[in-house]
Backbone as JSON Lines, residues from 0, in Angstrom:
{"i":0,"aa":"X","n":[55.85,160.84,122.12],"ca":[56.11,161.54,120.87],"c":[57.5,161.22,120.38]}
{"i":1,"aa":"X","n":[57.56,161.12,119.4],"ca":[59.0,160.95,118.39],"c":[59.16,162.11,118.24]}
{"i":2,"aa":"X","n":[60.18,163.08,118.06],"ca":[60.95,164.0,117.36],"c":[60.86,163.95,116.02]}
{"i":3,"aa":"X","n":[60.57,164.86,115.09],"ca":[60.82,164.81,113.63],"c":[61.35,166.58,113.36]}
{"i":4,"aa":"X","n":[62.15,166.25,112.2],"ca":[62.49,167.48,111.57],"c":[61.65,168.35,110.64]}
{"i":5,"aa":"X","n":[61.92,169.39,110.73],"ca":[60.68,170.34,110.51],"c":[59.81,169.95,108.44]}
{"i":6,"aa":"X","n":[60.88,169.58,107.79],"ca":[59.83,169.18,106.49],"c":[59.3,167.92,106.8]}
{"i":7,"aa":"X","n":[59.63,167.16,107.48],"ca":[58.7,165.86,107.53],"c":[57.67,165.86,108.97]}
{"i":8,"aa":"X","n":[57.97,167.0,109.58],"ca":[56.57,167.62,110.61],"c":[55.66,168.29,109.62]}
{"i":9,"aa":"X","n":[56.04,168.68,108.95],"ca":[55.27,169.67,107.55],"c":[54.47,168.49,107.0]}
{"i":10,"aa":"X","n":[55.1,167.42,106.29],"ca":[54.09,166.63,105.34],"c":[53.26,165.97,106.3]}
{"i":11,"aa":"X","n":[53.35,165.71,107.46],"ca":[52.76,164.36,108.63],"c":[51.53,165.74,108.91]}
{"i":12,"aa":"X","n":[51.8,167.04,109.08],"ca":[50.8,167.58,109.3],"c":[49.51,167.87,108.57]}
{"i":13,"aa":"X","n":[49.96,167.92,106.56],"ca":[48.99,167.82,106.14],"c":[48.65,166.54,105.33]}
{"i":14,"aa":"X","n":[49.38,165.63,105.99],"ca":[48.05,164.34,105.4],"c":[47.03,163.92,105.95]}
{"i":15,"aa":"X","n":[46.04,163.74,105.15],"ca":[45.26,163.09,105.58],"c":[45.22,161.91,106.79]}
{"i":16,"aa":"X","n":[44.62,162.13,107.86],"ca":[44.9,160.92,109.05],"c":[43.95,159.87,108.95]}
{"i":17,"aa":"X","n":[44.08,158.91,108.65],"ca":[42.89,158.23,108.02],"c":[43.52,156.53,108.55]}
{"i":18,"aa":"X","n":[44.46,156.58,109.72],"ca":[44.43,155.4,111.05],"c":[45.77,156.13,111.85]}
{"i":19,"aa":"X","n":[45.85,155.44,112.92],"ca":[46.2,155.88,114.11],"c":[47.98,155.82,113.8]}
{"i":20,"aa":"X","n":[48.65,155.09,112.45],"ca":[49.63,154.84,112.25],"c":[50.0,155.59,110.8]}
{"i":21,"aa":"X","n":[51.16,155.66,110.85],"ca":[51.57,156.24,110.14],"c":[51.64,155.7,108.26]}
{"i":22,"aa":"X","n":[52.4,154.31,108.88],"ca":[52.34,153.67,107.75],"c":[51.31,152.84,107.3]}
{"i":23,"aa":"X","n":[50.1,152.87,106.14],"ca":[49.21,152.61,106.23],"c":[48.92,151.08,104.96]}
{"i":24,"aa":"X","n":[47.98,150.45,104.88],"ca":[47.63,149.63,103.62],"c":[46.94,150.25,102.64]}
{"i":25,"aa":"X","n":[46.93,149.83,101.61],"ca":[46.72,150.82,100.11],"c":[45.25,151.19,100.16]}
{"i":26,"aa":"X","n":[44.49,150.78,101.4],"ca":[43.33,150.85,101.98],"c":[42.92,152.41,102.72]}
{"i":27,"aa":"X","n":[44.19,152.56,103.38],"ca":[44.45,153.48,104.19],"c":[43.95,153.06,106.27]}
{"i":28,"aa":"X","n":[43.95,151.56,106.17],"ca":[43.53,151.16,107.39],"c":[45.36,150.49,108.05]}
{"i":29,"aa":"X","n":[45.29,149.93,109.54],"ca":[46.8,150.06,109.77],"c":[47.01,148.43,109.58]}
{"i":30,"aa":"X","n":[47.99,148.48,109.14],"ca":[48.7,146.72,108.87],"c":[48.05,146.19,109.89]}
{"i":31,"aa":"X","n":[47.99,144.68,109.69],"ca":[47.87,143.96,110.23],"c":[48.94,143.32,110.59]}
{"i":32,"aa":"X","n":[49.82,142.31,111.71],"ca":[51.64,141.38,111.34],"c":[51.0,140.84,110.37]}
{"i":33,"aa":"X","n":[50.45,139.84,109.84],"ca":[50.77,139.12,109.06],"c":[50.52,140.18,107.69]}
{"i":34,"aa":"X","n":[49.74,141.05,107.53],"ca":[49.69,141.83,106.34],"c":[51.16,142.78,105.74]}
{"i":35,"aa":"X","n":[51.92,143.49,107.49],"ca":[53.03,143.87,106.92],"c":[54.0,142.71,106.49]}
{"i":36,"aa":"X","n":[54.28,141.83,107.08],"ca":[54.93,141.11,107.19],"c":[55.19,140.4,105.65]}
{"i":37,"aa":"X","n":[53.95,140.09,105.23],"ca":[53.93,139.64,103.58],"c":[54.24,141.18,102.62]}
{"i":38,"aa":"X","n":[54.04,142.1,102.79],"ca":[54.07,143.25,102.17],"c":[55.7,143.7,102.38]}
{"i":39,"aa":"X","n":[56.48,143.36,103.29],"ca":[57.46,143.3,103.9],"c":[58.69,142.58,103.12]}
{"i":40,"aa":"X","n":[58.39,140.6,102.76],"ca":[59.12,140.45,102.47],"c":[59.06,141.03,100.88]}
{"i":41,"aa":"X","n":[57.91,140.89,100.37],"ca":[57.89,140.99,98.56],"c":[58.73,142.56,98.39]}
{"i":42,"aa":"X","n":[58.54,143.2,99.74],"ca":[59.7,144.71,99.04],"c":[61.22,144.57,99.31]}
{"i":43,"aa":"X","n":[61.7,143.85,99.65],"ca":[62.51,143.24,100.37],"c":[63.33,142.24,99.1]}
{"i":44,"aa":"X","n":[62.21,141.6,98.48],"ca":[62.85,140.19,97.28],"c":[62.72,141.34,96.14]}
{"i":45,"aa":"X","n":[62.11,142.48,96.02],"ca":[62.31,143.68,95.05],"c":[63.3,143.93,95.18]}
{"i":46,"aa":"X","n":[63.59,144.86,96.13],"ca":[65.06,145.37,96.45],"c":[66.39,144.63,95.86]}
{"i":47,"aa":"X","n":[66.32,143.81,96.5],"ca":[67.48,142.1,95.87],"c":[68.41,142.46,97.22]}
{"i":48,"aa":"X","n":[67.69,143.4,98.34],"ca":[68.9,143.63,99.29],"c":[69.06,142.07,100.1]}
{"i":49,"aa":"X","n":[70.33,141.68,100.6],"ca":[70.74,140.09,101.49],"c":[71.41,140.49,102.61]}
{"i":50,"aa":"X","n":[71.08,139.99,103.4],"ca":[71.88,140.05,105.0],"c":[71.66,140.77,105.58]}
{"i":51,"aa":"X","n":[70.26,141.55,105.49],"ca":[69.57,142.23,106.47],"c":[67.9,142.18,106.88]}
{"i":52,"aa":"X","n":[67.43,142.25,108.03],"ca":[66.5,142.28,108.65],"c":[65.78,143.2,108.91]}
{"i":53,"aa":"X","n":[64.35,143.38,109.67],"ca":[63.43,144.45,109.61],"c":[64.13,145.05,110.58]}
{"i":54,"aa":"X","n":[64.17,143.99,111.95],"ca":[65.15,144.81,112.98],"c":[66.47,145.54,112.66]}
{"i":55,"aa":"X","n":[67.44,145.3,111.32],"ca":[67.96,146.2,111.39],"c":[67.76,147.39,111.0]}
{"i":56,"aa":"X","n":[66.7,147.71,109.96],"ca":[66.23,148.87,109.63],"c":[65.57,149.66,110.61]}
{"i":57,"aa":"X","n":[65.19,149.23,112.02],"ca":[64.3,149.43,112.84],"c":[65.22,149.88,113.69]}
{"i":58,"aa":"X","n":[66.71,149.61,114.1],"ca":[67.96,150.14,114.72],"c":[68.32,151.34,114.26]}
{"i":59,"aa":"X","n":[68.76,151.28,113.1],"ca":[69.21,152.26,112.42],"c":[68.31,153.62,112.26]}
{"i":60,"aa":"X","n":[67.11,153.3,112.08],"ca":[66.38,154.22,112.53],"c":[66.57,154.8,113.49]}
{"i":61,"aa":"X","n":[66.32,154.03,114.82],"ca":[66.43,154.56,115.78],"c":[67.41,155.48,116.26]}
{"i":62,"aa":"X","n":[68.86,154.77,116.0],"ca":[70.09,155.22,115.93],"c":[69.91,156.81,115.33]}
{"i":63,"aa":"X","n":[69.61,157.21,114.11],"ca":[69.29,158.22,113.69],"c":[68.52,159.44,113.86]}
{"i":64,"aa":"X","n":[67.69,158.67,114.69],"ca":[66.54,159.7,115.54],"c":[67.53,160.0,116.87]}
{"i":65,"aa":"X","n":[68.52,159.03,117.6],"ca":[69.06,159.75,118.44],"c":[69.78,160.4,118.42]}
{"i":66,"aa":"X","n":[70.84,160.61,117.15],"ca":[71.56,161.39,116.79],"c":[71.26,162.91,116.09]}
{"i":67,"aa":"X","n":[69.96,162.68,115.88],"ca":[69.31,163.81,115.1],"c":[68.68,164.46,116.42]}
């Protein structure tokens, strides 16, 4: 189990569970790598953000959950 704070235990409780993951395809079935991965960079060349990676968003996360 991950830890979450109590409004985002609130919304995770009433959505709909409709795959085993959280983050889902506009399908509502769970990524595939190569499906996030393309879905990944095009939000990414949206953004216009440079000099960062999935892994760092994936740190920082983490980082945050341990501090929280």
């Amino acid at each position: 189990m991950i830890p979450v704070g109590a409004p985002l235990k609130d919304v995770l409780d009433a959505t709909p569970k409709t795959a085993v993951t959280i983050l889902t395809t506009i399908t509502g079935t769970a990524w595939t790598s190569m499906g996030f991965s393309a879905s990944w960079r095009k939000a990414v060349a949206a953004s216009m953000v440079t000099g960062l990676t999935f892994h760092d968003l994936r740190g920082t996360a983490e980082t945050r959950l341990a501090v929280a």
